[in-house]
C-alpha positions in Angstrom: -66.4 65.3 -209.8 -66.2 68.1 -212.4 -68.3 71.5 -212.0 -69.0 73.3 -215.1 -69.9 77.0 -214.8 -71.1 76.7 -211.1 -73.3 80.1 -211.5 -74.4 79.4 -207.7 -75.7 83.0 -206.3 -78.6 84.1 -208.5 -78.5 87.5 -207.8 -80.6 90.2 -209.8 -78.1 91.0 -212.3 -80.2 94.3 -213.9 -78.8 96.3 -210.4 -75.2 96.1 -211.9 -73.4 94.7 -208.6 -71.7 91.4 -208.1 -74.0 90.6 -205.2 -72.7 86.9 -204.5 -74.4 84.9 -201.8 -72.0 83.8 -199.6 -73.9 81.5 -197.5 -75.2 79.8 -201.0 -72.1 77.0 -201.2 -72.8 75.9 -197.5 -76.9 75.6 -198.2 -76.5 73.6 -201.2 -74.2 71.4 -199.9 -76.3 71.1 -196.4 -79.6 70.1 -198.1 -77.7 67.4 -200.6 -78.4 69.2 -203.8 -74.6 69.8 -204.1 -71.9 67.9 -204.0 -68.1 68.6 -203.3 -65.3 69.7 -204.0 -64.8 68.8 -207.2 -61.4 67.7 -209.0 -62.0 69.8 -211.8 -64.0 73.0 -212.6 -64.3 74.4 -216.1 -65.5 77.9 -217.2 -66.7 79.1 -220.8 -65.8 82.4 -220.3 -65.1 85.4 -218.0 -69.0 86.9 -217.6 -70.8 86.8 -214.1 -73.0 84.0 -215.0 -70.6 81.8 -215.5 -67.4 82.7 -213.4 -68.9 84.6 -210.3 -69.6 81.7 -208.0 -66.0 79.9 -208.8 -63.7 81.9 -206.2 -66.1 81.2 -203.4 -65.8 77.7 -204.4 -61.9 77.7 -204.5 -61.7 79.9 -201.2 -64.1 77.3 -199.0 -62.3 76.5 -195.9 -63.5 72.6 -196.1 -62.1 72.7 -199.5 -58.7 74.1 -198.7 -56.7 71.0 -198.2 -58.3 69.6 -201.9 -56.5 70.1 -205.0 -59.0 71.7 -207.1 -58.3 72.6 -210.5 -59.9 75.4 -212.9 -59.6 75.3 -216.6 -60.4 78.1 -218.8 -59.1 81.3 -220.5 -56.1 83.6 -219.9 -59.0 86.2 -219.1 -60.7 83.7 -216.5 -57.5 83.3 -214.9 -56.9 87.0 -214.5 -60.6 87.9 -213.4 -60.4 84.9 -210.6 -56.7 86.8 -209.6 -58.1 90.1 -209.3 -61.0 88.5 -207.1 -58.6 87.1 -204.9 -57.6 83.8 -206.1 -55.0 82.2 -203.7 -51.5 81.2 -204.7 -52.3 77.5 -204.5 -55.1 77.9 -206.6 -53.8 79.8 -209.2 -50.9 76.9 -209.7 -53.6 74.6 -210.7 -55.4 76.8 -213.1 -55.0 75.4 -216.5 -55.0 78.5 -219.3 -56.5 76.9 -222.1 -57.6 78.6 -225.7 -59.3 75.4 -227.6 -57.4 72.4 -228.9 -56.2 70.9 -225.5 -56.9 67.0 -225.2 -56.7 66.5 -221.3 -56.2 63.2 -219.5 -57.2 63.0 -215.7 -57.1 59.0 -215.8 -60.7 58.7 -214.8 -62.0 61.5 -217.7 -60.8 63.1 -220.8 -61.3 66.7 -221.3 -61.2 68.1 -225.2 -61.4 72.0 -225.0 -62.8 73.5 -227.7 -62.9 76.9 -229.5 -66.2 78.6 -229.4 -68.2 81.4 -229.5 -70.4 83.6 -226.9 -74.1 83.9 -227.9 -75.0 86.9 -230.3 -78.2 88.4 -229.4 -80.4 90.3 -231.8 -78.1 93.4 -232.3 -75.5 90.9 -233.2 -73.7 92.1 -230.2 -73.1 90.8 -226.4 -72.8 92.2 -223.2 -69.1 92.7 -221.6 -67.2 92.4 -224.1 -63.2 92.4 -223.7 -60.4 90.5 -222.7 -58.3 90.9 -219.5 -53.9 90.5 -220.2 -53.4 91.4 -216.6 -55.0 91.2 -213.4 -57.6 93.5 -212.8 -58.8 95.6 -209.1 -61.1 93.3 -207.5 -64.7 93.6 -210.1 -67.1 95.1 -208.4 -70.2 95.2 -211.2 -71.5 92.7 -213.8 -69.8 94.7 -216.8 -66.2 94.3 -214.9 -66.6 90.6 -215.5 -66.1 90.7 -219.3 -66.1 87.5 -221.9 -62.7 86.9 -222.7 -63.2 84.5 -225.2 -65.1 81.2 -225.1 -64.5 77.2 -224.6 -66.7 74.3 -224.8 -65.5 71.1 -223.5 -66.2 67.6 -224.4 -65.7 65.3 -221.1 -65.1 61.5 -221.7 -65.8 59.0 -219.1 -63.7 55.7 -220.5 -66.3 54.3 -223.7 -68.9 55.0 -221.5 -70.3 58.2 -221.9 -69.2 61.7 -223.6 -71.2 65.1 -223.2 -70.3 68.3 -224.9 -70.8 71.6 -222.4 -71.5 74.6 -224.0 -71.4 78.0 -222.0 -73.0 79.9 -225.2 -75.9 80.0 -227.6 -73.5 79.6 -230.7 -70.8 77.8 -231.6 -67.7 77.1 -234.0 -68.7 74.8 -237.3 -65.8 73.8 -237.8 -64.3 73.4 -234.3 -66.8 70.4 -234.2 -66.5 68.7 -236.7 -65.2 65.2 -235.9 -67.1 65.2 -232.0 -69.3 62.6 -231.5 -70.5 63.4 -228.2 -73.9 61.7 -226.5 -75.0 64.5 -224.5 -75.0 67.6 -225.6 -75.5 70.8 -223.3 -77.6 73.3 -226.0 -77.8 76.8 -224.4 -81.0 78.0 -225.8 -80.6 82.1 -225.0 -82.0 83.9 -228.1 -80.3 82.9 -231.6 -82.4 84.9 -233.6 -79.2 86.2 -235.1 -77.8 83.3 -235.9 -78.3 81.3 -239.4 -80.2 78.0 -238.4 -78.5 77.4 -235.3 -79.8 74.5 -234.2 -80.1 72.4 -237.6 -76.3 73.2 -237.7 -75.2 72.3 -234.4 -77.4 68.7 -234.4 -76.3 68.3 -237.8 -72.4 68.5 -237.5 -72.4 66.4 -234.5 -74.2 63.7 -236.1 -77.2 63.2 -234.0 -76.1 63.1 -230.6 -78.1 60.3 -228.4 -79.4 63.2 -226.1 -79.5 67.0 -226.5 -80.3 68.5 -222.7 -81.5 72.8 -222.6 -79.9 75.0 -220.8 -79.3 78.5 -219.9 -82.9 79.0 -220.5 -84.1 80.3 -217.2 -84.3 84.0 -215.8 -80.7 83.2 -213.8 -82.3 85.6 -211.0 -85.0 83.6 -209.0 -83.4 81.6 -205.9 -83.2 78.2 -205.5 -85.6 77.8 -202.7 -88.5 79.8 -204.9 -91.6 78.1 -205.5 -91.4 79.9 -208.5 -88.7 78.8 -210.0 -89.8 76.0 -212.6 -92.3 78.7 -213.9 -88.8 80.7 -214.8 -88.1 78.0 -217.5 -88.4 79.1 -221.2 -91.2 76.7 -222.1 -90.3 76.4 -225.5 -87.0 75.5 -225.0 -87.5 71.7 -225.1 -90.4 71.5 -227.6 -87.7 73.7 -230.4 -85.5 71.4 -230.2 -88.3 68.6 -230.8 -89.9 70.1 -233.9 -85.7 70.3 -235.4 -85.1 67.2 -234.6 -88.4 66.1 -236.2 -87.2 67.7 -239.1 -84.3 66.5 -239.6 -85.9 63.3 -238.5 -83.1 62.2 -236.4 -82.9 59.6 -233.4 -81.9 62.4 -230.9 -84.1 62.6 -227.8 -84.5 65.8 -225.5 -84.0 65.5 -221.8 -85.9 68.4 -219.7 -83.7 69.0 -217.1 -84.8 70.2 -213.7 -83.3 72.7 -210.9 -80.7 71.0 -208.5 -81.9 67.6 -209.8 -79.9 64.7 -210.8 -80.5 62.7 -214.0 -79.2 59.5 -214.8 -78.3 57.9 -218.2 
């Protein structure tokens, strides 16, 4: 089982403080809509969205006697010490900066170089990397990017999908991936020169592109409201590309907590 930027908590983010749930693992887990542990979690990069949840994960007293590993950037690693990574943890983080080919016998893991989404300012939040470990973050802006990965996973011939943590990407980082299922985070790219028609384009018209990180990341899981969160339009821009460049591709809507099978 591999977890992939395991943003868990849902807190309101616009207060500035890391409020993590810490009951949130256990209630997931209790109603089946999460599974665990997993073998192998990977992280894009260092902000809260992405990396706040995972030292709740590694700390769970159920999981302690599973060897869990994390994969992602020397920044990651030092933002998951300063929040209190344990020893035995930290010897199975994997510091990784793009170009690693991974084998764990039942999947392959390809990291790859990439970028964090650029909003309209051409900017991000949190910038910054982190060469040392940090005092335990308290807010949202102590949780800085650190750089970026994607990561292809292979399952034998059967299956690969391409996780992306950010609403942009490296061209040429890409080029030569021929993955099925492609994660597209769909944050604003109004900055970015015809994101999409690039991104289905070098990968050759994956099989299925699946949106993501297209919700407001603040509504619980339990909310009645949360479908209505969902950027609509998400799904139906990736239709009219695709139309365009009147490729095979097909969109997969993907829904809170549920599975999906292909």
């Amino acid at each position: 089982m591999v977890y992939f930027d395991p943003y868990l908590s849902r807190f309101d983010y616009r207060a500035g403080a890391l409020d993590i749930d810490p009951a949130i693992v256990d209630r997931l887990l209790s109603a089946g809509t999460l599974d665990g542990p997993p073998e192998l979690i990977l992280v894009s990069h260092g902000h809260w969205d992405h990396l706040a949840d995972v030292p709740q994960l590694l700390a769970r007293p159920g999981w302690a006697d599973a060897t869990i590993r994390t994969i992602g950037t020397e920044t990651v690693r030092n933002l998951l010490i300063g929040m209190g990574m344990s020893d035995t943890r930290r010897k199975n983080f994997i510091a990784a900066s793009g170009g690693e080919d991974l084998d764990f016998g039942a999947y392959r893991v390809q990291v790859v170089r990439s970028l964090h989404s650029q909003s309209k300012g051409y900017g991000f939040f949190a910038p910054g990397v982190r060469v040392t470990p940090p005092p335990p973050p308290q807010t949202t802006t102590d949780l800085v990017e650190g750089g970026t990965l994607a990561y292809q996973v292979s399952f034998a011939d059967r299956l690969k999908v391409l996780f992306f943590g950010g609403t942009n990407f490296v061209e040429r980082e890409l080029e030569g991936l021929r993955p099925d299922v492609v994660m597209v985070c769909m944050t604003d790219f109004t900055s970015l020169h015809a994101y999409l028609e690039r991104l289905l384009t070098v990968l050759d018209a994956p099989r299925y592109v699946v949106p993501v990180h297209h919700d407001d990341m603040v509504t619980k899981f339990d909310s009645p409201q949360l479908p209505q969160t969902v950027d609509g339009t998400a799904a139906s821009r990736l239709r009219e590309v695709i139309r365009a460049l009147r490729l095979p591709t097909r969109v997969i809507e993907p829904r809170h907590l549920q599975a999906f099978t292909l």
